[in-house]
N, C-alpha and C positions, 0 to 999 in steps of 0.2 A: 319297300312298298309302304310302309307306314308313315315316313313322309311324304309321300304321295297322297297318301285318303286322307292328312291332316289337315289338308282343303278343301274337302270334297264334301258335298251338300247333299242329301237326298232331301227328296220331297214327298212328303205324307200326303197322304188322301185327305187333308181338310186345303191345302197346298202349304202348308207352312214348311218352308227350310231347314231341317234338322243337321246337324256334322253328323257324317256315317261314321259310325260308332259297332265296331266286331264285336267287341264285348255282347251289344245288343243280340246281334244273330245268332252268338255261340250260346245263350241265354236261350233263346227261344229254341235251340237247336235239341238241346239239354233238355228243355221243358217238354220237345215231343220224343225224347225216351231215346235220344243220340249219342254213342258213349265218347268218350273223349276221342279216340284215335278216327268214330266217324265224323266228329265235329272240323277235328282239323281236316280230313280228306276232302270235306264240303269246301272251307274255307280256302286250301290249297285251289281248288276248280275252279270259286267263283272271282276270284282276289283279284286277278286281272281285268276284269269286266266290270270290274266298280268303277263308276264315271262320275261326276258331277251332273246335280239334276236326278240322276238315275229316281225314277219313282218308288213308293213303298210297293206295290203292284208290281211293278217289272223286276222287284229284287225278290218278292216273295217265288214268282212265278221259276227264276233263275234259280230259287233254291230250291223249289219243287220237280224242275225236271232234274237236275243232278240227286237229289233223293232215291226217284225213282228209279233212275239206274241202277244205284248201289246199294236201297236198302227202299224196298216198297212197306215195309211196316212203319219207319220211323216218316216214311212220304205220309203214308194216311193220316199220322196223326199230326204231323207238322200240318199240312191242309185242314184237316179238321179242327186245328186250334186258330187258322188265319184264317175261317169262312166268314 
């Protein structure tokens, strides 16, 4: 898989082209209070659904609803930290 996202672009809300970068998400994942083993579970569900283009908006929203399934405290505050 990770050759696969090594060409893979998101696009930020200013529209600028960023490389999608997991690092990123597991970072932010970590910062709304997600311990490792739900970090990877997150990352397992959304891995396949990374596309090129994909926007920072439709990535956030993708890791919000798989949040909520699995853990609605670490959802809150992950949302609370993206509003």
């Amino acid at each position: 898989m990770d050759e696969v996202l090594a060409n893979v672009y998101i696009t930020k809300e200013n529209g600028e082209k960023e490389k999608f970068n997991f690092e990123i998400v597991k970072e932010s994942l970590r910062n709304a209070g997600a311990d490792e083993s739900l970090v990877d579970d997150v990352i397992k569900r959304i891995e396949n659904r990374i596309h090129d283009e994909l926007t920072t908006a439709e990535l956030k929203m993708m890791i919000i609803m798989v949040l909520r399934r699995i853990n609605s405290e670490v959802a809150q505050k992950y949302t609370a930290n993206h509003s």
